[in-house]
N, C-alpha and C positions, 0 to 999 in steps of 0.2 A: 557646550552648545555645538561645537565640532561635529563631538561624536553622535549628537540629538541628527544632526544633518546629512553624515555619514550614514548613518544607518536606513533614513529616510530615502534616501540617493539607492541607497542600494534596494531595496522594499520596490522602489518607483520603477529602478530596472528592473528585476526579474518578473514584474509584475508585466508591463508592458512586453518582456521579452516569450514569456510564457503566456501570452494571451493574445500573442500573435500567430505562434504555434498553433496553438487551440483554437484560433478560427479557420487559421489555413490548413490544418494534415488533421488532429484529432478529435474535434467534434463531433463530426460523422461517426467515426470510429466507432470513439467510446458509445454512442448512440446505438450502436448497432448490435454493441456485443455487452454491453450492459444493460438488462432493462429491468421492469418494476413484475414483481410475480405476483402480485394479488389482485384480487377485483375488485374494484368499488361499486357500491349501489348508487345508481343514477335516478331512476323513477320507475312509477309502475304505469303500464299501458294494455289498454284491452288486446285479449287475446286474439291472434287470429292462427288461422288452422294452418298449420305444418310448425310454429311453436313448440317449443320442447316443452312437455307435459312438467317437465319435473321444474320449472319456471314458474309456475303458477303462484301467487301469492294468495292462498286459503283465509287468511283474514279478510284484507280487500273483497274476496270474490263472494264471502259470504256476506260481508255487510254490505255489497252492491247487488247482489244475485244476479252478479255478469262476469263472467272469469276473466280477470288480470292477471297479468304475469310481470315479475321481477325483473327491469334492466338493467346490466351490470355493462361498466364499461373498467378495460384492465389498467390498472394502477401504474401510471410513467413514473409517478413518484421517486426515488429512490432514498435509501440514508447510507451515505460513506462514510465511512471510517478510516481514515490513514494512520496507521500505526508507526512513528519512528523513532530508531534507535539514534539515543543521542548521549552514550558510551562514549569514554576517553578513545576507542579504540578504531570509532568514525573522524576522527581528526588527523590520523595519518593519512598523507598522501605525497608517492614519492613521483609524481608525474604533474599535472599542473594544479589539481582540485585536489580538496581531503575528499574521501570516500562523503563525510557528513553533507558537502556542500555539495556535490551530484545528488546528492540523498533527496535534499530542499528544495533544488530545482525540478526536481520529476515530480517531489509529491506538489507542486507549485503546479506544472502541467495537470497532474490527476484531479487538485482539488478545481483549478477552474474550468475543467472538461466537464466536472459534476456539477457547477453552478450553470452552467452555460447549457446543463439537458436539466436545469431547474429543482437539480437534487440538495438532501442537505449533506455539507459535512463536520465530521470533527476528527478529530486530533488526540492522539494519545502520544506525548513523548516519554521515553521510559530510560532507566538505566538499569543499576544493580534495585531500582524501587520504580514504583509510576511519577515521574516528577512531573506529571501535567495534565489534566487533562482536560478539552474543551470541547462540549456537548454541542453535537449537529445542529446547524443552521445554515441559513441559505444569507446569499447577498454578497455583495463584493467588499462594504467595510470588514465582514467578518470573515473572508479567504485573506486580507490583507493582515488581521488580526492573525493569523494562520502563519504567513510569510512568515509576518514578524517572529514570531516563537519559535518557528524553523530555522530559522534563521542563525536568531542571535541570543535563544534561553541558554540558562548557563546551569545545567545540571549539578546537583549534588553528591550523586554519587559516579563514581568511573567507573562500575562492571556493568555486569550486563546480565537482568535478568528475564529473557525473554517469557518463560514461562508465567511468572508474576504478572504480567504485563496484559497475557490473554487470558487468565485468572480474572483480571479486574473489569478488562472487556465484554469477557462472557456475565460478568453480574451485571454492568450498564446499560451494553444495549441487547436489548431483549425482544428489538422485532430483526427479523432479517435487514443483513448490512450487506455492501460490497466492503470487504474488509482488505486493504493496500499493508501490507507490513513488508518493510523499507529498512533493513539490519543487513549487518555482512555476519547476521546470525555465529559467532563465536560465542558462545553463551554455552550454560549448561542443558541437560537433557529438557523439552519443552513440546514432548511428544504427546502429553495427557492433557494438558488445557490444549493443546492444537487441535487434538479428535473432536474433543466438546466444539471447538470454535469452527468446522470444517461442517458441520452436520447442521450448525446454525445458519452460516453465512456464507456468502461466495466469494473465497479467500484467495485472492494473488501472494506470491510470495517475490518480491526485488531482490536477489540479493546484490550485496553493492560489495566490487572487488577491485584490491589495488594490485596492479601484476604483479610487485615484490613478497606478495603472500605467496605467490605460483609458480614463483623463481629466484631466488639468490643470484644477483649476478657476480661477476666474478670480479672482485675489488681488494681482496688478497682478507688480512684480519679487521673484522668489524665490531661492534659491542652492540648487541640488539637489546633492547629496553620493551615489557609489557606494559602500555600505554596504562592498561586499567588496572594491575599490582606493582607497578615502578619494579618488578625485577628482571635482571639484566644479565647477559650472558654475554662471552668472548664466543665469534663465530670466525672461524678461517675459510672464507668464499672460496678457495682457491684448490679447497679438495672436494675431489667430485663425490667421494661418498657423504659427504654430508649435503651439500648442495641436489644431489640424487635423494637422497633421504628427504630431501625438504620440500620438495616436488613432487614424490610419493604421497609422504603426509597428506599436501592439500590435495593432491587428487584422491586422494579416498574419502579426505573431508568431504569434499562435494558431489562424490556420487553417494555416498552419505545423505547427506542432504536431500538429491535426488528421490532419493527412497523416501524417505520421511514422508517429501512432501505428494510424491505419486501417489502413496499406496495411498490417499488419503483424497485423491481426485483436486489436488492443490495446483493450481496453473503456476508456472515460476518464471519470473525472469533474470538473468543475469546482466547487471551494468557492471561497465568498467571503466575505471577514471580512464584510462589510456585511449577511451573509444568515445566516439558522439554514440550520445544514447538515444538519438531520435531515429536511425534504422532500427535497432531493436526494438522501442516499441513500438513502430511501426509493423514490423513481424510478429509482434506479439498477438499487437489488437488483428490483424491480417489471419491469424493460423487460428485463434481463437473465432472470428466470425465464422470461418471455413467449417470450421468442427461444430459448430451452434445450426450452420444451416442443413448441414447434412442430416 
């Protein structure tokens, strides 16, 4: 019963914390620089002269024998998509949060940004397989159904297979998504369902970093452990060619990354447990309107 209360308690804060957010800084925001790309049909009405010819609804006009024209009003609608990784290897965190639990809170902020401009969303958690997935809807029991699985599911497998992941996506949803995928992406190559899923959908990419991926510091001999294969290495922090060497790696990892996702017209963000993530999306959604209005 604790734990039934505990979890509630927790569900009840980020709900409340993340929906204060989202009335005060990112409603607008998100309103601004995500919107609905289709038209819906509203009604037909008699033409009148300076009407675009190509409006005309040729049924109607024949069985009236007075020219009507088709009103279309554009689609606010939206369907979201939050994609998150929920790998052994989002549980490390050597500052105050694991990478996982920054992970939950953003996509907490993204999903009820999207409820609140009356969009639906869903959920895909994934690991080394799809361990979840929960089909768009609107309403606030169902972004709390969302927290919850954010939160506190407890995956099957430890790796991480991103590509899988937008495999299974790309066969689901099948109209245009705003698609959030939320990983510190260390997974294998997931370049081939990306193109398919970039050409569909309007893809954000988070990725979520602990600075001790960026740096070793210098603590003399350590034993480092891979969260998602348990294997384990002796590291001596205290020589600079490996510590140099370790700080090379990731920065080529993520201008890496970089690429991937540029050449691909992919917008990215980077969180960091060590940082409030609410300036950066604030510059995110901020450089993204900028580049929409221009």
């Amino acid at each position: 019963m604790n734990d039934t209360h505990e979890i509630l308690r927790k569900i009840r804060l980020l709900e409340l914390r993340t929906r204060r957010l989202v009335e005060s800084s990112f409603a607008g925001q998100y309103q601004s620089v995500f919107k609905g790309r289709g038209m819906n049909f509203e009604e037909v009405r008699p033409y009148t002269p300076g009407d675009e010819i190509r409006a005309i609804d040729w049924n109607v006009t024949a069985r009236t024998g007075e020219p009507y024209i088709k009103k279309f009003t554009e689609e606010r609608e939206m369907t979201v998509m939050i994609i998150l990784d929920v790998s052994a290897s989002g549980d490390f965190g050597s500052v105050r949060e694991s990478k996982r639990e920054m992970a939950a809170e953003v996509a907490s902020i993204l999903a009820f940004s999207a409820i609140h401009n009356n969009d639906k969303v869903g959920l895909l958690l994934f690991s080394d397989c799809v361990e979840l997935f929960i089909p768009p809807k609107k309403g606030r029991l169902h972004i709390l159904r969302l927290i919850r699985e954010m939160l506190f599911f407890s995956p099957k497998g430890r790796g991480t297979d991103l590509a899988g992941a937008l495999e299974y996506m790309n066969k689901v949803i099948t109209r245009r998504a705003v698609v959030f995928v939320i990983s510190d992406f260390l997974t294998g190559d997931f370049t081939r369902p990306l193109t398919v899923s970039a050409k569909r959908h309007d893809m954000v990419a988070l990725n979520v970093v602990d600075p001790a991926e960026e740096a070793l510091p210098d603590v003399g001999v350590i034993l480092l452990e891979d969260p998602e294969t348990g294997e384990q290495i002796e590291v001596d922090t205290s020589r600079r060619a490996i510590t140099g060497n370790y700080a090379r790696l990731a920065e080529e990892r993520f201008k890496e990354l970089g690429t991937v996702f540029g050449s691909r017209g992919i917008d990215t963000v980077q969180l960091r447990t060590d940082r409030d993530y609410l300036p950066v999306l604030r510059s995110f959604f901020d450089r993204r309107g900028r580049r929409l209005a221009a």
